[in-house]
N, C-alpha and C positions, 0 to 999 in steps of 0.2 A: 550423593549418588546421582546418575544419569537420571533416574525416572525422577528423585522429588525436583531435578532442574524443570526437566519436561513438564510435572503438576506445576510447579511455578510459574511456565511459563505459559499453559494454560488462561490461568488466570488473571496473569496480566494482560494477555492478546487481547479479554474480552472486553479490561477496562481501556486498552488502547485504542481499538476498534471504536468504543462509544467517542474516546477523544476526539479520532480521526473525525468519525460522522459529525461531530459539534463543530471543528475547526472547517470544514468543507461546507459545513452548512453556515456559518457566518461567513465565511468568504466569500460565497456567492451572495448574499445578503447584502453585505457591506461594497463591493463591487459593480456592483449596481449605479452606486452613487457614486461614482470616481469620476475625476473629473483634475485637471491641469489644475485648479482654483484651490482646491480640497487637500492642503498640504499633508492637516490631521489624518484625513480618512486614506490621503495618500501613503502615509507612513504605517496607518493599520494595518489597513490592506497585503500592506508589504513585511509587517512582523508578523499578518498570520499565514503568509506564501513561504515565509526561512521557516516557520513552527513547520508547517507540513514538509518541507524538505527535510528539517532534519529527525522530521521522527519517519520519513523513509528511509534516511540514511540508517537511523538507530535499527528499524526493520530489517534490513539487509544486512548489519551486523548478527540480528539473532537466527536468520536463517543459515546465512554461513557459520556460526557456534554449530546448530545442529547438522551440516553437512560435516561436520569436526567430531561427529559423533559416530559412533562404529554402531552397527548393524541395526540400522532403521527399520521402524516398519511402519508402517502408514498408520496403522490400531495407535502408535505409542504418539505421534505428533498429529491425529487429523485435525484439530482444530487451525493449528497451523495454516498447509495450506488453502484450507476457505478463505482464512482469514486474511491474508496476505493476496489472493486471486482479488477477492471483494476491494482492499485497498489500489492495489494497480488497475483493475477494472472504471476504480470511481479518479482515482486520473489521472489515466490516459484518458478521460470521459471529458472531462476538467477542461484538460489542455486544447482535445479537439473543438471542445464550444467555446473554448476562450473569445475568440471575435464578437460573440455573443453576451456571452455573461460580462467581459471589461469594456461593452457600448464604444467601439474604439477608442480606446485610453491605453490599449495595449503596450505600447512605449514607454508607459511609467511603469510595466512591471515583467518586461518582456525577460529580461535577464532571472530575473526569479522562477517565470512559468517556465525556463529553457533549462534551469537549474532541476526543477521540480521535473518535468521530462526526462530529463537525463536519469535523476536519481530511482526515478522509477523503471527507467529502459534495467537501472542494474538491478534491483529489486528482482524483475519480472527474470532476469538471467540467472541470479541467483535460484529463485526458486526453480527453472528447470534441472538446477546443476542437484535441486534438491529431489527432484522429479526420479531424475536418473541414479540416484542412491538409494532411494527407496524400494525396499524389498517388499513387493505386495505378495506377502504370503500368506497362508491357510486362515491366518488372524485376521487377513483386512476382509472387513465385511463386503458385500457387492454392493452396500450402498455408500459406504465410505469411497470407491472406486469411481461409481459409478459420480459421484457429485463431485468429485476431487477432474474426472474429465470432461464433463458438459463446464464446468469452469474454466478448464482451460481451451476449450473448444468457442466459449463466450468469448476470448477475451481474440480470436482470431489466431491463437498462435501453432495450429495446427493446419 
């Protein structure tokens, strides 16, 4: 049924979430030390920039499953949107300090960070398409409302 997809997929967001924060926190770690010389850390760096593209990409598929879903309401998915806001929030956050965090080494990963860009520009579309399906009715609390828009208000897209 609809709802135990939606507890399901609760639950995973939260352990995805932790993933995400692990893989973004080693990559800014490890990116530090990048450098033309550092072949090894040049190839980590670079399996853990395709890890985060493709669990954007995997995001953006479950967002769009739930736009595949008839009469939303914000009560039934909020973890969702936080969750996905928090993800595009941390980068586009990434990408804009790239110059910073890859110490100019940029060129050994430009294609990957224009990747990871991209996939989050669809990410962040998806979720408005998710914005605009959602029925905020009598169920959604005002503070489910109220947090689901200072997030989107963070992220500039209003």
């Amino acid at each position: 049924s609809k709802n135990s997809h939606l507890n399901s997929l609760s639950l995973i967001l939260s352990q995805t979430l932790q993933f995400f924060d692990n893989l973004m926190c080693e990559l800014s770690s490890k990116a530090k030390g990048l450098t033309s010389q550092s072949t090894e850390l040049c190839s980590t760096v670079r399996n853990l920039l395709q890890a985060v593209v493709q669990l954007l990409e995997t995001l953006t598929g479950c967002v769009h499953y739930v736009c595949s879903l008839q009469e939303l309401s914000l009560q039934s998915i909020h973890s969702l949107p936080s969750s996905v806001l928090w993800v595009v929030k941390s980068t586009f956050t990434h990408c804009k300090d790239s110059e910073s965090v890859y110490c100019g080494h940029l060129h050994l990963i430009s294609d990957l960070l224009q990747a990871m860009f991209k996939e989050t520009y669809s990410l962040q579309k998806q979720l408005m398409e998710l914005f605009d399906l959602i029925s905020i009715s009598s169920a959604s609390s005002e503070e489910d409302i109220t947090c689901m828009v200072s997030g989107i208000c963070e992220l500039g897209t209003f």
